[in-house]
PDBQT receptor file of N, H, CA, C and O in Angstrom, charges set to zero:
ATOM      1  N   UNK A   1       0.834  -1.192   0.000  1.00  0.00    +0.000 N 
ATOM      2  CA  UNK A   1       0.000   0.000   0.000  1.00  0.00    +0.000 C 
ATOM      3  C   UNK A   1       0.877   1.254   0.000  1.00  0.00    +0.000 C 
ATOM      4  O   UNK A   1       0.790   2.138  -0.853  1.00  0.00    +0.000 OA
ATOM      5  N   UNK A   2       1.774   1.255   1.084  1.00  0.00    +0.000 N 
ATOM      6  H   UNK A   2       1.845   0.537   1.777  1.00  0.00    +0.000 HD
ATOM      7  CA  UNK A   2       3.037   2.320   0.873  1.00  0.00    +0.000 C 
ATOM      8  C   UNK A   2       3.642   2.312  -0.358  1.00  0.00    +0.000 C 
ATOM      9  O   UNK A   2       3.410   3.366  -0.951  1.00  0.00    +0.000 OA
ATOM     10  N   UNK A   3       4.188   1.702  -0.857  1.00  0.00    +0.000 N 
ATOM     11  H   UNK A   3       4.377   0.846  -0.376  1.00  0.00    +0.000 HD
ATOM     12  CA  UNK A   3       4.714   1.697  -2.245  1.00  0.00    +0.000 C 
ATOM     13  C   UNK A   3       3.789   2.029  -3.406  1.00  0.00    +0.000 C 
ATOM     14  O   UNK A   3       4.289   2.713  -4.299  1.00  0.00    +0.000 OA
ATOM     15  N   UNK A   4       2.602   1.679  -3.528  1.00  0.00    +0.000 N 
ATOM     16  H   UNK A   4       2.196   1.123  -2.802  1.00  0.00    +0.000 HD
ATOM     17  CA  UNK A   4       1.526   3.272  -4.578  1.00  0.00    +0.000 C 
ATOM     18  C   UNK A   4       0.770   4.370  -3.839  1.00  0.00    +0.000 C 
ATOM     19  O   UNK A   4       0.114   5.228  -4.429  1.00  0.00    +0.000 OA
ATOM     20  N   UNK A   5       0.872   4.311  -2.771  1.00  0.00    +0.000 N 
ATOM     21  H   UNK A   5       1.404   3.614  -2.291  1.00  0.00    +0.000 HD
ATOM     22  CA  UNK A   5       0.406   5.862  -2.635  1.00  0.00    +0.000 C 
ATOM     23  C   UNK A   5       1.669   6.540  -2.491  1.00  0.00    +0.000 C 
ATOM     24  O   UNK A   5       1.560   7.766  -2.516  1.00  0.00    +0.000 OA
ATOM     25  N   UNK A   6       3.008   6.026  -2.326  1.00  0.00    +0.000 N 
ATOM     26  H   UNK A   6       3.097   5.030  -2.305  1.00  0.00    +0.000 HD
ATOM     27  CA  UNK A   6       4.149   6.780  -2.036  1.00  0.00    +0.000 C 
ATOM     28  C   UNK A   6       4.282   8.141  -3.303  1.00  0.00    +0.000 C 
ATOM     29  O   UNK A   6       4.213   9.367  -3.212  1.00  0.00    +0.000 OA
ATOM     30  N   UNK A   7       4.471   7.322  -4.291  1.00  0.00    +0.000 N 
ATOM     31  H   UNK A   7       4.527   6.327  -4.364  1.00  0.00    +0.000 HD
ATOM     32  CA  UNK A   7       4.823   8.121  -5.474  1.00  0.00    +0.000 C 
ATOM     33  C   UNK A   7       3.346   9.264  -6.081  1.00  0.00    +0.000 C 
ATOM     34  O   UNK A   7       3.426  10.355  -6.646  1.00  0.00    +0.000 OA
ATOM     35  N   UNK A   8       2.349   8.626  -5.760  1.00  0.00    +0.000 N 
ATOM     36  H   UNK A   8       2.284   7.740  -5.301  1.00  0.00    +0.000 HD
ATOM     37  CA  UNK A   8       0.799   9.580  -5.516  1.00  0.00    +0.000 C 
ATOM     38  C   UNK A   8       1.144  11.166  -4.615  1.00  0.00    +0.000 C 
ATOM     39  O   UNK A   8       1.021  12.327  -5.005  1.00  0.00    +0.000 OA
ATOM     40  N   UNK A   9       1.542  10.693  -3.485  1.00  0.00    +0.000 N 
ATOM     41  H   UNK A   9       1.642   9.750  -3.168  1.00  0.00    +0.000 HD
ATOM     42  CA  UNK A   9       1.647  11.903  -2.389  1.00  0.00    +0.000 C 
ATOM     43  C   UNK A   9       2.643  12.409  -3.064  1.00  0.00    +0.000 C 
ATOM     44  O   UNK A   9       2.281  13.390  -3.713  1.00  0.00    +0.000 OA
ATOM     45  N   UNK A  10       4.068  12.072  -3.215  1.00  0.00    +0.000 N 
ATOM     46  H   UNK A  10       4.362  11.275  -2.688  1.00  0.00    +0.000 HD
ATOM     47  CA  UNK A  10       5.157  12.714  -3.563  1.00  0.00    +0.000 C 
ATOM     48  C   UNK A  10       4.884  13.912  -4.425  1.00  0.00    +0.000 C 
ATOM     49  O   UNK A  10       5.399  15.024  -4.311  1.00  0.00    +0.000 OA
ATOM     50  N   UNK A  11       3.657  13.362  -5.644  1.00  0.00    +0.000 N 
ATOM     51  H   UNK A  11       3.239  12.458  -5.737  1.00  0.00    +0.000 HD
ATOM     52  CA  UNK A  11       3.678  14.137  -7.290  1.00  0.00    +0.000 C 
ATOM     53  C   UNK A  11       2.572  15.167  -6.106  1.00  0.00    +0.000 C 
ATOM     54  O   UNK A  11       2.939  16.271  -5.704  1.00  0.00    +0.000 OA
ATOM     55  N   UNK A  12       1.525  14.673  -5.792  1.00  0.00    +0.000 N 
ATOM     56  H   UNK A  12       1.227  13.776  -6.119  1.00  0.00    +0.000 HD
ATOM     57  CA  UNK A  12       0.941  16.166  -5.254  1.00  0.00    +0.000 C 
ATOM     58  C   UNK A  12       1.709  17.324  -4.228  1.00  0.00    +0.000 C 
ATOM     59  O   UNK A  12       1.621  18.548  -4.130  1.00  0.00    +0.000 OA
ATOM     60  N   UNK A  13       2.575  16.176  -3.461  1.00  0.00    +0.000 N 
ATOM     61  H   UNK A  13       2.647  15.182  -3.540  1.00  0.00    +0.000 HD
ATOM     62  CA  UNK A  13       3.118  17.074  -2.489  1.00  0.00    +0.000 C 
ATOM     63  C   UNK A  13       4.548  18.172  -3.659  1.00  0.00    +0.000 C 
ATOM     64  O   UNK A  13       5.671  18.597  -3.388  1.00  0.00    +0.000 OA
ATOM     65  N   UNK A  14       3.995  18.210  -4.464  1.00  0.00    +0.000 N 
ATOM     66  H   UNK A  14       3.082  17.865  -4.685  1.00  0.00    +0.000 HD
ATOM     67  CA  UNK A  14       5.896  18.606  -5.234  1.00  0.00    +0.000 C 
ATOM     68  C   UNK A  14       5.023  19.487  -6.136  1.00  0.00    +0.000 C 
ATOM     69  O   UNK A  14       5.633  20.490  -6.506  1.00  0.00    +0.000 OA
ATOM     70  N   UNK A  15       3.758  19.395  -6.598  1.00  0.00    +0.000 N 
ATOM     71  H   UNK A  15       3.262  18.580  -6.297  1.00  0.00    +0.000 HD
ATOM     72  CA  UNK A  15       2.816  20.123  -7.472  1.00  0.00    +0.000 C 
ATOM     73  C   UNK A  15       2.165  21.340  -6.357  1.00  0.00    +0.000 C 
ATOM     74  O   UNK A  15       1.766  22.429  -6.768  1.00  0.00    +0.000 OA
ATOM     75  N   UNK A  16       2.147  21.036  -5.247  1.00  0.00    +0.000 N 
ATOM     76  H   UNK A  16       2.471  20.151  -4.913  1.00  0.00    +0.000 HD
ATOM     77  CA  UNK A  16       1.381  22.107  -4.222  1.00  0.00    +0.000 C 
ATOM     78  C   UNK A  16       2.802  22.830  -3.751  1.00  0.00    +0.000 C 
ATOM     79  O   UNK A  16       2.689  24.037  -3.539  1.00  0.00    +0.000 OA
ATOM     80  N   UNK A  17       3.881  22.362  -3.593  1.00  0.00    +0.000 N 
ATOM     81  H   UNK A  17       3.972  21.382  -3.766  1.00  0.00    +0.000 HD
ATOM     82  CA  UNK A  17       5.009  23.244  -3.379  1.00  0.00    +0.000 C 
ATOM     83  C   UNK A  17       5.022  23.896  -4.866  1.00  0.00    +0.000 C 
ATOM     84  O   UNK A  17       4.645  25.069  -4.855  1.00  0.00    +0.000 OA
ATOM     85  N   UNK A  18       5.325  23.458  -5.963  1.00  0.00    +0.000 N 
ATOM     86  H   UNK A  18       5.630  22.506  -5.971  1.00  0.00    +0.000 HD
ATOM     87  CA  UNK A  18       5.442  24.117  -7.056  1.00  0.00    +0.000 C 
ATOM     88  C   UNK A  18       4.390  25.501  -6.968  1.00  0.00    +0.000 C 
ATOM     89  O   UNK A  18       4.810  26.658  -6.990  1.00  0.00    +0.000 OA
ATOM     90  N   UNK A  19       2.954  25.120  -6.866  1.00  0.00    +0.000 N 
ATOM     91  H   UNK A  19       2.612  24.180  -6.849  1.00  0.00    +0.000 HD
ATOM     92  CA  UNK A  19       2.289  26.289  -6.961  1.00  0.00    +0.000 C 
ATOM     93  C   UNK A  19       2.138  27.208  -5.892  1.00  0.00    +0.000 C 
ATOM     94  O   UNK A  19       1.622  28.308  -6.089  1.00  0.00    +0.000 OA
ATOM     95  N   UNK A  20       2.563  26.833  -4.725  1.00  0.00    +0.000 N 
ATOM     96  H   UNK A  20       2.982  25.939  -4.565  1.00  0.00    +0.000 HD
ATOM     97  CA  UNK A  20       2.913  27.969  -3.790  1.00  0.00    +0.000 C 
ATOM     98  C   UNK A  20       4.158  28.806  -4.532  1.00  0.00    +0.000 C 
ATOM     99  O   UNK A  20       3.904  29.977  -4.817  1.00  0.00    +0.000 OA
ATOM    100  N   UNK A  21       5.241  28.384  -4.802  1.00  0.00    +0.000 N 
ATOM    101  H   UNK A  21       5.447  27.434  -4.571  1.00  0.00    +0.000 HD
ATOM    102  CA  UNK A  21       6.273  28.728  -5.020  1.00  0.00    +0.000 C 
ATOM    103  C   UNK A  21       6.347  29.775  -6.367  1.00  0.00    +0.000 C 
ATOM    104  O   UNK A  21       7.005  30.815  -6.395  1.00  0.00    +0.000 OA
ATOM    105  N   UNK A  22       5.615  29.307  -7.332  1.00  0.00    +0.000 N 
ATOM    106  H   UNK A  22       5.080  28.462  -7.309  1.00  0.00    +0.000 HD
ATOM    107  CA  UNK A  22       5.241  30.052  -8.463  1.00  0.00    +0.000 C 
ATOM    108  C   UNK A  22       4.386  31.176  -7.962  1.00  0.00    +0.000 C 
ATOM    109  O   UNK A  22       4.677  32.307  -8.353  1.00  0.00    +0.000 OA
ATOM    110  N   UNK A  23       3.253  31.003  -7.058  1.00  0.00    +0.000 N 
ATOM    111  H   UNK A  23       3.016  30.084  -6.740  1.00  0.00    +0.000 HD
ATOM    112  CA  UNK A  23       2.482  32.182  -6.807  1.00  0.00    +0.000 C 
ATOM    113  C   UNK A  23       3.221  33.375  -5.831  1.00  0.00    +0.000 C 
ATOM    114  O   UNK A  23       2.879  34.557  -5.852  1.00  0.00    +0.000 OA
ATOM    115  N   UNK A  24       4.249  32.844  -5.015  1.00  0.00    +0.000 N 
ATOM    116  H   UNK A  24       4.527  31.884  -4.997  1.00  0.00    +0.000 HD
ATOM    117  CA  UNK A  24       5.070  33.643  -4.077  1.00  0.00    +0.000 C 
ATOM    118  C   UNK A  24       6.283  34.892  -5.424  1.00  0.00    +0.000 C 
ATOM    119  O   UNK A  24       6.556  36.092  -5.394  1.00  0.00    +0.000 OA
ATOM    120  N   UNK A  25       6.615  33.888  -6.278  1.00  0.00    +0.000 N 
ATOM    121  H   UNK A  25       6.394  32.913  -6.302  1.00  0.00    +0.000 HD
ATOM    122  CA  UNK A  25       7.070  34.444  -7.505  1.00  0.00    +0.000 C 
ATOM    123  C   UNK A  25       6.376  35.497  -7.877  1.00  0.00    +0.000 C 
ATOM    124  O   UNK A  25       6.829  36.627  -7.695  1.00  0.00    +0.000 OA
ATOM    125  N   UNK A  26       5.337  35.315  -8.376  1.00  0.00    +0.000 N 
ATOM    126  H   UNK A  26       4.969  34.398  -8.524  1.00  0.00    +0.000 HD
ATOM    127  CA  UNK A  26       4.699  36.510  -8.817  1.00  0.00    +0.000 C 
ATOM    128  C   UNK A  26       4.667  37.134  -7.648  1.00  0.00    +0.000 C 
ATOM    129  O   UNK A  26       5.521  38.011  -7.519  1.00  0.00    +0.000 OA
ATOM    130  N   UNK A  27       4.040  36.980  -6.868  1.00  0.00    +0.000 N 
ATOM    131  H   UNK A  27       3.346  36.267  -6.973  1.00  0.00    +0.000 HD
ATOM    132  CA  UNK A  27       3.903  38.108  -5.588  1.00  0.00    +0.000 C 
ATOM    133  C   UNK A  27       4.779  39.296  -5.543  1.00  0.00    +0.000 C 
ATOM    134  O   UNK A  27       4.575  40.507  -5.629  1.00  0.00    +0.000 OA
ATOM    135  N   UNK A  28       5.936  38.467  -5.362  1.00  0.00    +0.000 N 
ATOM    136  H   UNK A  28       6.101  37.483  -5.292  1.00  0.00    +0.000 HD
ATOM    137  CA  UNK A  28       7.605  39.076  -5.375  1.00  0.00    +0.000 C 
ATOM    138  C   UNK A  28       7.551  40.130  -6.365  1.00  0.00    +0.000 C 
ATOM    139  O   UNK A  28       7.635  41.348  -6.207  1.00  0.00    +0.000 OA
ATOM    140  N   UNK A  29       7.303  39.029  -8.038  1.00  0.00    +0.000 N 
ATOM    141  H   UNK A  29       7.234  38.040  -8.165  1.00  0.00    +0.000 HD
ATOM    142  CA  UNK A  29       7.688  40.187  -9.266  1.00  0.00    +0.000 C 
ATOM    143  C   UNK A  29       6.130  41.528  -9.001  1.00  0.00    +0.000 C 
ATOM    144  O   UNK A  29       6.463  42.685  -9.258  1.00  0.00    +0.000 OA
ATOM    145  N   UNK A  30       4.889  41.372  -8.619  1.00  0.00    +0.000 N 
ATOM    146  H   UNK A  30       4.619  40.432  -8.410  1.00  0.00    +0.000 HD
ATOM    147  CA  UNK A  30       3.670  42.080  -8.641  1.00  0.00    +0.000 C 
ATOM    148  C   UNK A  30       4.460  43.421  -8.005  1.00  0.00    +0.000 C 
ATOM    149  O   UNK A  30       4.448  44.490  -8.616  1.00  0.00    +0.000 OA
ATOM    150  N   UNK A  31       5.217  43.241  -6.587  1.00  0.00    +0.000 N 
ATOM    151  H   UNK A  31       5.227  42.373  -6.091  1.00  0.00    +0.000 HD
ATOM    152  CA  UNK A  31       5.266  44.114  -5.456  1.00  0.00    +0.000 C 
ATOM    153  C   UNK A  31       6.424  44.894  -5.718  1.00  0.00    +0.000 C 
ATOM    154  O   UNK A  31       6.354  46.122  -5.673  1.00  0.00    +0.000 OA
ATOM    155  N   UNK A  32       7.534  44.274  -6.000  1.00  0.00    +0.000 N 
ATOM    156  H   UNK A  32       7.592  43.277  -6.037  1.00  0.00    +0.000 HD
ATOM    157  CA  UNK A  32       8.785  44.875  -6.760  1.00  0.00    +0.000 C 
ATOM    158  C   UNK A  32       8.367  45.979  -8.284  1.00  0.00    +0.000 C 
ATOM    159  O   UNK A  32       9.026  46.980  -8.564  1.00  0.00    +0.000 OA
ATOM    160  N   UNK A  33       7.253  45.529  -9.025  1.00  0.00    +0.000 N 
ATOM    161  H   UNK A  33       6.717  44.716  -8.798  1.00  0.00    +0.000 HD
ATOM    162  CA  UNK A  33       6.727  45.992  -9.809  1.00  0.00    +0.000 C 
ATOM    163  C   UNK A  33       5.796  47.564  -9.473  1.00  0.00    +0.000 C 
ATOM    164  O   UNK A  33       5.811  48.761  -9.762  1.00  0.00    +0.000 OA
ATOM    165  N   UNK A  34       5.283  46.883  -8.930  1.00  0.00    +0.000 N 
ATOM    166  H   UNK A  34       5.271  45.911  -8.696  1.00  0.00    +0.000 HD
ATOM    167  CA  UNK A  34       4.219  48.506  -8.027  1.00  0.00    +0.000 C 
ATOM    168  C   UNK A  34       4.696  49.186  -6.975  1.00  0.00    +0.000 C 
ATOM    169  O   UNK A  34       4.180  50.272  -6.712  1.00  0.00    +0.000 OA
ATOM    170  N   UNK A  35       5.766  48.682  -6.172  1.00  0.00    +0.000 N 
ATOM    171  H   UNK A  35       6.185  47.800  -6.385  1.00  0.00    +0.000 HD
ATOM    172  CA  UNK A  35       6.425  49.390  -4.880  1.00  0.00    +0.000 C 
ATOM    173  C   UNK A  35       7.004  51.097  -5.489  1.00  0.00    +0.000 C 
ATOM    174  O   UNK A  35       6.806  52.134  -4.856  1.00  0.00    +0.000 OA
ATOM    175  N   UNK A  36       7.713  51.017  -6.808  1.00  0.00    +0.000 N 
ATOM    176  H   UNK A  36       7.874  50.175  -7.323  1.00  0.00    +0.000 HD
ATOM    177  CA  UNK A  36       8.232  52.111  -7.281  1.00  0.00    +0.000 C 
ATOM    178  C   UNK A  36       7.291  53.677  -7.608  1.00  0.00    +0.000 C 
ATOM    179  O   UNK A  36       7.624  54.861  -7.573  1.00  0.00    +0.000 OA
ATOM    180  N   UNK A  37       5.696  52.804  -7.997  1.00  0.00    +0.000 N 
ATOM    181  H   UNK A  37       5.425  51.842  -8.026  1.00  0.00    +0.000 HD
ATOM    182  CA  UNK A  37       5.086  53.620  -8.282  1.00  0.00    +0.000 C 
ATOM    183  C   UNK A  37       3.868  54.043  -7.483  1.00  0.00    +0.000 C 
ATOM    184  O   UNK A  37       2.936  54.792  -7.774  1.00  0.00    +0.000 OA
ATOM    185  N   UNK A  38       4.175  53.277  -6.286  1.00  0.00    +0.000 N 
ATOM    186  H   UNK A  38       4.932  52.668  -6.050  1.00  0.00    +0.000 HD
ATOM    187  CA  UNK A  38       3.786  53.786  -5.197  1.00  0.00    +0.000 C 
ATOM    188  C   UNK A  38       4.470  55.004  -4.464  1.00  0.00    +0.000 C 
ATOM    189  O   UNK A  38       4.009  55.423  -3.403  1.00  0.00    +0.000 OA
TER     190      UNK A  38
């Protein structure tokens, strides 16, 4: 049972870091972007 849900959790757990990580990205580029013209 460990051995197929292992590789299951892994791909979501690595897809939900990915999209935190991408959305923190933009965040970054959004705020760096508008901070100046604030």
């Amino acid at each position: 049972m460990i051995s197929f849900y292992g590789p299951i959790a892994v791909r979501l757990t690595a897809r939900n870091f990915f999209l935190r990580l991408s959305a923190f990205v933009i965040f970054l580029f959004c705020a760096g972007f508008y901070a100046p013209a604030l």
